[in-house]
N, C-alpha and C positions, 0 to 999 in steps of 0.2 A: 205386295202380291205380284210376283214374275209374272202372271199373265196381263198385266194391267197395262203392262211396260213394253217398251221395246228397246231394245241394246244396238248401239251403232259403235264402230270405233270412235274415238278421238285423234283428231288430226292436228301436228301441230306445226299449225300454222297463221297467215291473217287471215281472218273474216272477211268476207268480200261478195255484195251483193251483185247479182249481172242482170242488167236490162235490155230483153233482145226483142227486137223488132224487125227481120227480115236480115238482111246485113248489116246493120244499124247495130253497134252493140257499146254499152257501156259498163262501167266496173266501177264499182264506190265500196268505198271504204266503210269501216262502223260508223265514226265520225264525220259521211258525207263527203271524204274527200273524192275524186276522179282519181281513178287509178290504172285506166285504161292503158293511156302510155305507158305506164310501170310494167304491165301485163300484156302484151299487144299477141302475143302466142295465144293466150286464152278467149281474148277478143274475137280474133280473127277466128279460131275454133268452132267457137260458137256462134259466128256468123254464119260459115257452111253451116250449120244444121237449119238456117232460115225457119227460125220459130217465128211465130206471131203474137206481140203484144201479151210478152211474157217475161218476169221476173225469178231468178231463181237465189239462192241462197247456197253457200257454199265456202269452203276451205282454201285457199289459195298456198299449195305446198310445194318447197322445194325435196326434190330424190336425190338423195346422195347415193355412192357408188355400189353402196350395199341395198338399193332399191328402196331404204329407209326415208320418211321425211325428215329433214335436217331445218331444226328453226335455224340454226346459225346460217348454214347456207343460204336460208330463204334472207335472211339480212344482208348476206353480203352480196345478195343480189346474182347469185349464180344459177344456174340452169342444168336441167331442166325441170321446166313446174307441170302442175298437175293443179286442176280446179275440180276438188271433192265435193261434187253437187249432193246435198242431202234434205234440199227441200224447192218445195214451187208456192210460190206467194200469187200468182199470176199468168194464167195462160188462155192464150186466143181473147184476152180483153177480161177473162172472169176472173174476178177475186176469189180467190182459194184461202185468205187468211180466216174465216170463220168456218173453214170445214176442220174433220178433225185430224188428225198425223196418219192415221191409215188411207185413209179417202184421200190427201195430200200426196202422197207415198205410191199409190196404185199410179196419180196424176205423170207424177213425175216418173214412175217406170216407165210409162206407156211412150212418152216420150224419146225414150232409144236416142238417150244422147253419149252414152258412154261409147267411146271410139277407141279404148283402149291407150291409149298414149296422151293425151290432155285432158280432154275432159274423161271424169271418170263419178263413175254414180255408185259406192259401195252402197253394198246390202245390209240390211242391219240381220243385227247377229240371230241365228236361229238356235235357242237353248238357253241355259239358265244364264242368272248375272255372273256365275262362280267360273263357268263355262268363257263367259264372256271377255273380263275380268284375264282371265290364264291364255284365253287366246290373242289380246292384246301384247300382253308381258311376253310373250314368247314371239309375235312380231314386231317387237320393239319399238311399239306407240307410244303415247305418251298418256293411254286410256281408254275409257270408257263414259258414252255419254247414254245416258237411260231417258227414253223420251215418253211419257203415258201418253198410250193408243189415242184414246177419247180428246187428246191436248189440243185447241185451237194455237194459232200461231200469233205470239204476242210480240209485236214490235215495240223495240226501245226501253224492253224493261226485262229485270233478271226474274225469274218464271220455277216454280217449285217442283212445275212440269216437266222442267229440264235438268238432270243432275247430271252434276261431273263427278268421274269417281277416276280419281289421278292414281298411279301407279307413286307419283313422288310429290312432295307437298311445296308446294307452290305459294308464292303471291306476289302481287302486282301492287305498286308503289310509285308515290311520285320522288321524284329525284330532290332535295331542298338544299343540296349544298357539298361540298368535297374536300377532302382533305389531301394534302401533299404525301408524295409517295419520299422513301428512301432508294437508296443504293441505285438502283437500273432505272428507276422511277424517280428521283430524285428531280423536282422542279414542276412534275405533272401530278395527275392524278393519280392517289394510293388508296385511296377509297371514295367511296358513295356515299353520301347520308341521304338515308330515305325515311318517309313519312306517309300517314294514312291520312284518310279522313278520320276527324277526332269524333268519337259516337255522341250523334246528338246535335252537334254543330258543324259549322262554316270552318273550325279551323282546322289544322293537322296535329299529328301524334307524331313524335319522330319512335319511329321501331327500328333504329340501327344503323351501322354502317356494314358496307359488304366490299371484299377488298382480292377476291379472286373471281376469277371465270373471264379476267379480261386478257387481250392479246394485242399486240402492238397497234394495230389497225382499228381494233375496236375502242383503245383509248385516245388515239388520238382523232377518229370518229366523234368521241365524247365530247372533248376537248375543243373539238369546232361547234357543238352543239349548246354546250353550258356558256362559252362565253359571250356571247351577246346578251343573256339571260342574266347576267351579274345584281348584285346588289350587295348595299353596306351592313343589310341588319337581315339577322335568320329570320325567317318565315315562319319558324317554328320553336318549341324552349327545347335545346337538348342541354346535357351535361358539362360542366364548366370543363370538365378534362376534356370532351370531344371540340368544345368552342372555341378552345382557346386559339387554334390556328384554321380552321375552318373558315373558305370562301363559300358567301353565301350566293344561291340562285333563285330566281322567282319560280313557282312550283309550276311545273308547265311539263316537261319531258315525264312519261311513264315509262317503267320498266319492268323488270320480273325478275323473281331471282328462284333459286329452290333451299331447298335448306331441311335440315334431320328434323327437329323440332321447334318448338318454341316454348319462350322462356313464361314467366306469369305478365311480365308485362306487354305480354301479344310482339315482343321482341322476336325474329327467328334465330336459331342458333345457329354457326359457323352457315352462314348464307354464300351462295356461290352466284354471283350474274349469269343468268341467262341471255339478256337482251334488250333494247328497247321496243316498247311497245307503241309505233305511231297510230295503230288502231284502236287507241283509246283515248279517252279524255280525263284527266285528272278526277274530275267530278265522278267518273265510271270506276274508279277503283273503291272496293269492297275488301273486307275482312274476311280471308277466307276459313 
């Protein structure tokens, strides 16, 4: 029921909570990491607005030249960012996480932190999801996030209250191992092999390998990141034809890929890399 809800864009980029205390400001990651020197534009940002004992919640995006958010760009760590505040957990000392997403929403309006060039506070969408939806796709986001009105704010857990509705189908995966490239890639990495959580248990499912969307930089990024991660035996059973030359790694690195469909074995078909994802944790990846 569209009045129940509320429509915001989908930004794509990291997750990144900010805790500001007067000049005092700090930036963490999903996973708790500090991310403040990563981000110190946004730090310093939202230091001038000298809030008081206040947490907010928000996108950390890089703009590429078409004014678009660019995940790749956001990796390779170019500029300029933009931190898409779209909630308040915390302000002037009160907890705001048992009120509800409208009540939250007025909080953080009133606020007046959006400066136009860093920090930025998008509105959520006024009109249907359909509405929503075509106006995303036409400013070439990466979506739609539906938040219900009445919804308290649940840390650390995935929330029914919050739906993604992607324009392109996605999923995040932990990296378990790679195989040798040919020709220009001959000696390095020519593909991924990725895996989920297996439903039900502690171990993994291997759902494929993906073997485009990389650029010299980003494999040899790769390349420095798998191998201290080595090991003699997979982590997970895949197919004697994928095994037979396959170096295995401990499952630790997350990634993302997108991909047309999927096959019955929860496999995606012709999958393309997007990126890694260090704001997750192995454990945090889901079937989407």
């Amino acid at each position: 029921d569209e009045k129940d809800w509320a429509f915001e864009m989908k930004w794509d980029g990291f997750r990144c909570v900010a805790v500001c205390d007067g000049d005092q400001v700090s930036l963490f990651s999903r996973t708790g990491k500090d991310m403040t020197g990563t981000y110190p534009e946004i730090a310093d940002a939202l230091a001038e607005r000298d809030l008081t004992d206040t947490v907010l919640d928000g996108e950390v995006v890089a703009i590429g030249p078409d004014g678009v958010p660019s995940f790749s760009r956001l990796q390779q760590g170019q500029r300029p960012l933009q931190y898409m505040t779209f909630d308040v957990l915390r302000h002037d000392g009160d907890a705001l996480k048992n009120e509800t997403y409208e009540e939250r929403r007025e909080v953080l309006e009133a606020l007046d932190l959006d400066d136009r060039k860093v920090i930025r506070v998008p509105k959520a969408f006024e009109g249907s999801l359909d509405d929503a939806v075509e106006s995303s796709r036409n400013l070439k986001l990466e979506g739609v996030v539906a938040k219900r009105r009445d919804s308290t704010y649940r840390s650390g857990a995935r929330s029914s209250h919050w739906l993604k509705i992607k324009h392109q189908r996605m999923q995040e995966a932990v990296i378990v191992g790679w195989r040798p490239g040919k020709g220009g890639r001959s000696g390095g990495i020519g593909s991924l092999l990725l895996a989920v959580p297996s439903h039900g248990s502690s171990s993994w499912q291997y759902i494929g390998r993906v073997g485009t969307g990389f650029s010299g930089r980003i494999l040899k990024d790769l390349t420095e990141r798998l191998a201290p991660l080595e090991r003699k035996t997979p982590p997970v059973e895949v197919p004697r034809e994928i095994s037979r030359d396959a170096h295995w790694v401990r499952p630790k690195l997350v990634g993302e890929v997108v991909y047309g469909e999927g096959t019955s074995g929860r496999h995606p078909r012709h999958p393309v890399w997007r990126g890694l994802r260090p704001d997750k944790k192995p454990a945090e990846v889901t079937v989407e």
